[in-house]
SEDODO-794317 format. One record per residue (C-alpha): x, y, z; residue in three letters. Coordinates in steps of 0.25 Angstrom, whole numbers, plus 5000, padded with zeros to 4 digits. Example, Ala and Ser with C-alpha at 12.3 -4.5 7.8 and 13.67 -1.06 7.14 Angstrom:
<rs>
504949825031ALA505549965029SER
</rs>
This chain:
<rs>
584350034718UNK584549924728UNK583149894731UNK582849904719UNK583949794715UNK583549704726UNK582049704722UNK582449664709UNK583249544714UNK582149514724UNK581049544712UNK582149414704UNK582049314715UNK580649324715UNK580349304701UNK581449204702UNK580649114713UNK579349134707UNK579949074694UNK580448964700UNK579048944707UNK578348944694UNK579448854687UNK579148754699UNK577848754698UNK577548734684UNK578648614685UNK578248564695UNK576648544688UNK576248404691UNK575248294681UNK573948264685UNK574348124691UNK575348184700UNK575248154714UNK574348254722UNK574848304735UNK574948454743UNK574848574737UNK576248614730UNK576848744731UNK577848814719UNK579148774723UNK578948734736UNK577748614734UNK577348564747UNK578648594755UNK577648704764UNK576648604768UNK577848504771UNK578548604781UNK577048624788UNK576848474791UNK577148414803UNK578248334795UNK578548284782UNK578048144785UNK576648174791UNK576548284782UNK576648164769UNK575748094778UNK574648194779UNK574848224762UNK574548064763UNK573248064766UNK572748194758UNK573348164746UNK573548014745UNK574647904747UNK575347974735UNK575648114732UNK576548224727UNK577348344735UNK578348444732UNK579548474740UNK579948594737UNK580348584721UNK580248414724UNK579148334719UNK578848234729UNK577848104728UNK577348064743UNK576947924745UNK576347894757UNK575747734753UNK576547624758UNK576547554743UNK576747664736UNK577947694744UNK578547554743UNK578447574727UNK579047684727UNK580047674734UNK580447544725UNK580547604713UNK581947634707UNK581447774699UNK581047834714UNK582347784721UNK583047914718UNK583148024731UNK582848164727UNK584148254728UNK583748354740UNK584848464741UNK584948454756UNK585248314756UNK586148324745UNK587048424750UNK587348344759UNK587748234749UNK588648344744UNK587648344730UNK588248194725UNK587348064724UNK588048024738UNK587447954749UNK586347854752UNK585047924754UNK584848034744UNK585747964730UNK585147914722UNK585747834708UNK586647714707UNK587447784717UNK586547774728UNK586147624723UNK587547574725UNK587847644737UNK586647594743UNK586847454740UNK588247464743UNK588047524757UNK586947424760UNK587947304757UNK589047344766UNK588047394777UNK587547264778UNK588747184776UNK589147254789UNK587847194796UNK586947324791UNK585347294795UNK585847154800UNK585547084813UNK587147104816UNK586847244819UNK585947244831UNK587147234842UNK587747374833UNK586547444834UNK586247384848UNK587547444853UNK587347574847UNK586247594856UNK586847554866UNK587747664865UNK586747754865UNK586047714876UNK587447704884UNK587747854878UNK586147884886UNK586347814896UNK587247894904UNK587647964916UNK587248094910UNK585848044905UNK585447984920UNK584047914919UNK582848024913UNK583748104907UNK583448174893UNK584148104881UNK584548134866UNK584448044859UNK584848114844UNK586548094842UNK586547974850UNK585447894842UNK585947924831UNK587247894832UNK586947764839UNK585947744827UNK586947774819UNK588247714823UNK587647564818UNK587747614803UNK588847684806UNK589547564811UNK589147504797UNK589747624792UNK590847674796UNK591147574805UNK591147674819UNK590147724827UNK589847864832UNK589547934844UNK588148024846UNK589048124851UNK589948134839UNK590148284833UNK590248254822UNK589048134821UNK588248254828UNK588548324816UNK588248224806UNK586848204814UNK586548364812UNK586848344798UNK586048244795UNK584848294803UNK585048414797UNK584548354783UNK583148314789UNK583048464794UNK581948524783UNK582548654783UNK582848784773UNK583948694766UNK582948584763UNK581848664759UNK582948724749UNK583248574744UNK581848544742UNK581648684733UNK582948694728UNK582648814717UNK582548904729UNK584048854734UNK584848964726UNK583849084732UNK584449024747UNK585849064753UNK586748954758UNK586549014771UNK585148994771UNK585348844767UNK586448824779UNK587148784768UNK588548794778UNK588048714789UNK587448614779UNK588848604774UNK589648594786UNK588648464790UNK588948404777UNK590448414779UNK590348364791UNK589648234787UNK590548204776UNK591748244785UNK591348144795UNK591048024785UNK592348064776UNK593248034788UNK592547914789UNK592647874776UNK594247904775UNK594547834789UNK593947714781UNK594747734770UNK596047744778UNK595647604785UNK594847514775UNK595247364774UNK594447334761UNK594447204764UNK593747234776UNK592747344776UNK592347394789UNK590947464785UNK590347534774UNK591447644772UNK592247544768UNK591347464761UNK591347594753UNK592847624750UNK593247494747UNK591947484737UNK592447604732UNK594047564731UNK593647434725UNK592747504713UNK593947604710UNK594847474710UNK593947404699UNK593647534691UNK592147524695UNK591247644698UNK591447704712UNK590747824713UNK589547764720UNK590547774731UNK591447884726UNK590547984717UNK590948024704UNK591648164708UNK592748054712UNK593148144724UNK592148104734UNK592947974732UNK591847904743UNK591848014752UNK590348074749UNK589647984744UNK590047904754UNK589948004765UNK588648024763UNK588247894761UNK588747874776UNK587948014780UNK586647944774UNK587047814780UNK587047874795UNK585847974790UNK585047824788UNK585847744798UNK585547844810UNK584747984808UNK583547884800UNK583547784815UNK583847864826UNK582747974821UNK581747834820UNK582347804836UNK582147934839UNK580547954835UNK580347804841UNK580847844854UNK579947964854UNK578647874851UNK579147794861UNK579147904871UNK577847944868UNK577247814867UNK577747764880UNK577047624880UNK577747594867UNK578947604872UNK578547524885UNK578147414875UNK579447424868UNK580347404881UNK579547274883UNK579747214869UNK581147234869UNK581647184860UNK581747944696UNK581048074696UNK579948094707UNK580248104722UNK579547994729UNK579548014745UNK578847904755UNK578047974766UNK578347864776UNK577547954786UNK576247924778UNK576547774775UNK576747764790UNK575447834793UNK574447754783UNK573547694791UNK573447574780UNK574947544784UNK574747554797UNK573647564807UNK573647704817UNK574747734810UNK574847864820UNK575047784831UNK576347724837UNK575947574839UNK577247504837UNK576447374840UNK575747384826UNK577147324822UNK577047204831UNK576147084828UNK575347014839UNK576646914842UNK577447054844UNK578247024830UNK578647154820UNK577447154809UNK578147204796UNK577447324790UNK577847334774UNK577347474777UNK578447524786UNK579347604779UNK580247684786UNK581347644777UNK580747664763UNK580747564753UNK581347544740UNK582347584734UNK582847684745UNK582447604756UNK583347664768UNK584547564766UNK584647554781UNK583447504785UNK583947374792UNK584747444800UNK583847574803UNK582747454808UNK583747384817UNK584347534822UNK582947574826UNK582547444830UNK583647414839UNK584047554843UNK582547564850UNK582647434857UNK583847464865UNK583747604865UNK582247554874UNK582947454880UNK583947544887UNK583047674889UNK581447724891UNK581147844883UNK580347954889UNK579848084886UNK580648204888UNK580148284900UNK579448414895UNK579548374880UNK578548354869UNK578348254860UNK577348244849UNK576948094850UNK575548094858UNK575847954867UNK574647854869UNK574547794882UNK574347634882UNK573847544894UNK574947454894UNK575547404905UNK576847364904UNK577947264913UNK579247294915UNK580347194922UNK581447274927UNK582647214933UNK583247324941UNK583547424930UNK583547314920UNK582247314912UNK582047164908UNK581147084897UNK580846944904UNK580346844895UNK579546714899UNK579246654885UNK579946554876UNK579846614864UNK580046754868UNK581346724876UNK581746664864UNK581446764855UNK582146884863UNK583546804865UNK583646794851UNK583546944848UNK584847014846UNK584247134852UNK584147054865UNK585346994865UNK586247084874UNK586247044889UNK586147154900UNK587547204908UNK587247164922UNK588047224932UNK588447094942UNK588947024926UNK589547134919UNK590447144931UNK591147004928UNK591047054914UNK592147164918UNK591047254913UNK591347224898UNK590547144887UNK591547024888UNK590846864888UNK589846824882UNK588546804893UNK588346964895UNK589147014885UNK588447094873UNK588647144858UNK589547104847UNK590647064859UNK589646964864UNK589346894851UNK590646904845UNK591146814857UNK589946714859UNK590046694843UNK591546664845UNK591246594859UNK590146504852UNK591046474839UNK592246434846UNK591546354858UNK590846274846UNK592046234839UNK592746174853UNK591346104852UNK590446194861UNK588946124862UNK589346014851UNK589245874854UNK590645864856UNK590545924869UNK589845804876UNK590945724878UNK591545844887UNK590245874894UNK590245724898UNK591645724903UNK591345844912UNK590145764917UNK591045644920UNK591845734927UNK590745774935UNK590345634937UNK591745584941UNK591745714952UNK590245684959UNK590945634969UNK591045794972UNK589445824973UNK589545954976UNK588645974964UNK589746054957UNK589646054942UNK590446144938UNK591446044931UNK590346054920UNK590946194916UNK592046114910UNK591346074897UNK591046234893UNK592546264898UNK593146154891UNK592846234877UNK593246364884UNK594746314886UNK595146174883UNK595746054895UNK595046144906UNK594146094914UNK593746164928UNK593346094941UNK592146114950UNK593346124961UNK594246234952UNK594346354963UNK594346444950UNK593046394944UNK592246414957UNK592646544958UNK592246564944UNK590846494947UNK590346564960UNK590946694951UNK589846644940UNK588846624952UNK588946754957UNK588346804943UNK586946734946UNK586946794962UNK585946904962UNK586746984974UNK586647154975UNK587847154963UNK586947074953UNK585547154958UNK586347294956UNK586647224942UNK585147274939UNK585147394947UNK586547474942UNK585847604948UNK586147544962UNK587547504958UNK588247644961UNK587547634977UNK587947504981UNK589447484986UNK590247394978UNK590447274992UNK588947254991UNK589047224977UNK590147114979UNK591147204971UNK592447144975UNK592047004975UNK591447004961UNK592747064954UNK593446964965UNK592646864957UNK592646914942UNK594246924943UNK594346784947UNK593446744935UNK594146834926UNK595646784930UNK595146644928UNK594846664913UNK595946754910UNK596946654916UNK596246554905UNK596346634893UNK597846674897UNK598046524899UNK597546524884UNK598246634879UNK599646574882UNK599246424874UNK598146474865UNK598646414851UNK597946484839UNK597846374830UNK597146284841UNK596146354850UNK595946264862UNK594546324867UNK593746444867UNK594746544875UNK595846494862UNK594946554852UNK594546684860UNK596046724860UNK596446654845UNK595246744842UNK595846874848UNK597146874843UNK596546844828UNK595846964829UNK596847054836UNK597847004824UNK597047054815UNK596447194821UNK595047144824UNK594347174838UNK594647054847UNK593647114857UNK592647014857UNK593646924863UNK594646984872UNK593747104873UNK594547244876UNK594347194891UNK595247094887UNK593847004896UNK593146954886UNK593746824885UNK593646794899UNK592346844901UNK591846744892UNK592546634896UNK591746674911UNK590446674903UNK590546534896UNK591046484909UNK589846544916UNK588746514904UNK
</rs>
């Protein structure tokens, strides 16, 4: 009875798949003028071929060139039109009847089954969240010049999180939670206004999560075949995992999203989140339609739609780059000259798909596509020659959103990334990329540990001061001393503290007529000083300092004679002495081995006090008489400026600095420069 009962169920499903085959393929018969392509299979079309090639990309590649620049698969249950022309694909792409993104069940479980998110809505909802994330991202320096210093930090930090004790010199890295936090972070600064760290748990579960979504697995084979889903228990489907992950995500960016809510100034959003609820509070307020920021089922009220559209946002802003970084590094490993060349130069219906594989490998775009030639790039003066037919990014209508920045994060993340370290293979490990050997020979100028870029030409010397990537000095030991160690001053100071305080410096030393015309009377009575004293020919003229100092801190002159100021003097003269101190400067491995006498250790901090006593005793002469309404000189409005913005809760530590050194610092450096 029971066999009987079960051969009769089993007898069901059979005849219930075979029905389902048929109905699919009868629907799924095709006109005469229908793309051609690969052989497709009932129900599951040309997803077994796709599984057996190398990948999905050379796999549309390969079709390509059997079957045309145009031509038809089958995902599973999904019709699917491959293009694999540059033209065609750019058309495409532009038209608005193609715009829409198909509703794959393992991406949309994920958005909780709503129109939520960046990548995969689609609608009016989409457009208006799209455009208005675009705004206020780039009202916040998104894809702008003024974003090089975040994302040049960022990697600094990763490199400072490689560069330890624990990973000595030849020591086996990962680079996967740390690149793509420091990847990330520069959006999420954008975004949420805080960075994260690699070792976050729970960013190390958002990470797993969002891999988990490239993983081609059971689940989305299902998603692509979705009439065999209801034979398939959740089990099978991790359908638990799956849903823990997602909790997870949207746990993490729901308490982002109320800590925003609890501290929002609408008059002065921070980021995008705010952008966001103050949008959203200012469309309730007028009666207007929120619910491209709310959803319709009124209780999401923000939280989902935006949720996801933060997940999206770090799924483009960090997974999209830090993969590209990752497979660069690799082809730089294995093309080991390439990487030599580089440390020298720096500095509504169908569903359309591009195979950006194929357009990349179509020897009409490019010549010897399959090999790795970065120079085919670079025209005979070494400038970027724009190809129309790179396309990473799309085009069109879904162009990725954050191109600017993903160009600037890839660009910038490997230029310091092979500034500060040499990537070699891994000892015992294969890689797929076959190297070709070049006979280059290749110079390097290496000042102690310090690899170093010596230009002799005009017009290149010109050219690499004005980058910004190139604008950061190096901390030398023998300076960074009489810096207290800090990123006080302005001469080897660096980042936003640096340019926040020359700006100011600049502005303020300006108005008290700093490199006007009305400085030449004050440069001529200090020459008449020097004339009326020549009597004393001792060559001394160190009275000129007076004509810098004089915007510095009014009715103060100093004297060639001053005991103070020759201190001060043989202080900035000691600087330029390449003695043992300055040598080991360039040579920090040495430093632990040589005793602190030889090194003149007491005698410099003897010397760096005295310098520092003088200038505080100047500022706290100006702290006592300072008068807000009538800044007398440059220290006046350094400390007018700090206590306007400790007033009113803004960081005052471009000025003071939390060493409570800045200042005096600086004054040391405009003396000196």
């Amino acid at each position: 009875m029971y066999r009987s009962v079960k051969m009769e169920l089993f007898t069901a499903l059979l005849a219930t798949f075979m029905v389902l085959v048929v109905m699919t393929y009868l629907s799924k018969k095709k006109p005469s003028t229908y793309p051609p392509g690969p052989i497709k299979w009932p129900l599951v079309g040309t997803l077994p071929a796709q599984l057996m090639s190398r990948t999905l990309g050379i796999g549309y590649w390969e079709w390509g060139l059997k079957y045309g620049k145009i031509y038809s698969i089958q995902l599973g249950q999904l019709d699917v039109i491959v293009l694999t022309d540059f033209d065609l694909a750019k058309e495409a792409n532009a038209k608005e009847e193609l715009v829409d993104r198909p509703q794959f069940d393992f991406w949309h479980f994920f958005m909780k089954y709503k129109n939520a998110g960046l990548i995969f809505a689609n609608g009016q909802d989409w457009k208006v969240r799209r455009r208005f994330t675009l705004k206020h991202l780039r009202d916040f320096g998104f894809g702008k010049s003024s974003m090089e210093q975040l994302i040049l930090d960022e990697m600094r930090h990763l490199a400072d999180s490689i560069n330890t004790e624990k990973n000595p010199k030849g020591s086996i890295v990962e680079l996967d939670s740390g690149l793509n936090a420091a990847v990330g972070n520069v959006i999420w600064w954008l975004t949420a206004n805080r960075r994260v760290d690699g070792k976050d748990t729970e960013m190390k579960n958002i990470l797993e999560t969002i891999d988990s979504l490239s993983h081609f697995d059971l689940t989305n084979i299902i998603s692509l075949i979705p009439a065999l889903k209801p034979f398939f228990p959740d089990f099978m489907l991790n359908h638990e995992k799956r849903l823990k992950r997602r909790t997870r995500v949207y746990d993490y960016m729901q308490g982002l999203i109320d800590e925003h809510r609890r501290t929002v100034d609408p008059t002065e959003p921070r980021d995008l989140i705010d952008c966001c609820i103050i949008e959203q509070q200012r469309l309730r307020e007028s009666g207007e339609d929120d619910s491209c920021f709310e959803g319709k089922c009124q209780k999401s009220l923000l939280n989902d739609k935006l949720a996801w559209t933060l997940a999206d946002l770090f799924i483009a802003g960090a997974e999209t780059t830090a993969t590209t970084l990752r497979w660069t590094i690799l082809y730089l490993i294995s093309y080991p000259e390439v990487q030599v060349k580089l440390h020298q130069e720096i500095d509504k219906g169908t569903i359309v798909t591009t195979a950006l594989y194929a357009i990349h490998h179509d020897p009409k775009n490019f010549k010897n596509p399959e090999i790795f030639y970065p120079e085919r790039f670079l025209g005979e003066d070494g400038n970027l020659i724009k190809n129309p037919k790179i396309m990473p990014f799309q085009a069109g209508k879904r162009q990725c959103l954050g191109e600017t920045l993903a160009r600037m994060n890839a660009f910038l993340g490997l230029v310091y990334l092979l500034q500060t370290f040499k990537f070699e293979k891994v000892p015992g490990f294969h890689y797929t990329l076959e190297p070709k050997k070049r006979e280059e020979v290749v110079h390097i100028v290496q000042f102690g540990q310090h690899d170093i870029v010596v230009l002799t030409d005009f017009d290149l010397a010109k050219e690499a001061n004005a980058r910004e990537e190139l604008v950061d000095r190096p901390q030398f030991d023998f300076y960074h001393f009489f810096m207290k160690y800090k990123n006080s001053g302005l001469i080897f100071a660096n980042g936003q503290d640096w340019k926040v305080r020359r700006r100011f410096t600049l502005k303020h030393l300006r108005a008290f007529g700093f490199g006007k015309s009305s400085m030449e009377q004050l440069i001529l009575d200090e020459m008449q000083h020097l004339v009326d004293s020549i009597n004393v020919s001792n060559g001394d003229t160190s009275r000129t300092l007076g004509i810098h100092w004089d915007q510095a801190q009014p009715q103060r002159r100093v004297e060639s004679k001053d005991t103070e100021l020759k201190y001060v003097l043989e202080t900035f003269d000691c600087l330029c002495h390449f003695d043992m101190a300055n040598i080991l400067s360039f040579i920090p491995s040495l430093k632990p081995f040589v005793p602190g006498f030889l090194l003149n250790h007491e005698k410099r901090l003897k010397r760096r006090t005295k310098v520092y006593n003088y200038m505080q005793g100047l500022i706290d002469e100006h702290r006592h008489t300072v008068d807000p309404t009538e800044p007398r000189d440059l220290i006046d409005c350094c400390i007018i400026e700090q206590q306007k913005l400790r007033k009113s809760g803004e960081d005052d530590s471009y000025f003071e600095g939390k060493c409570q050194k800045s200042l005096m610092t600086s004054l040391n450096h405009l003396w000196k420069s």
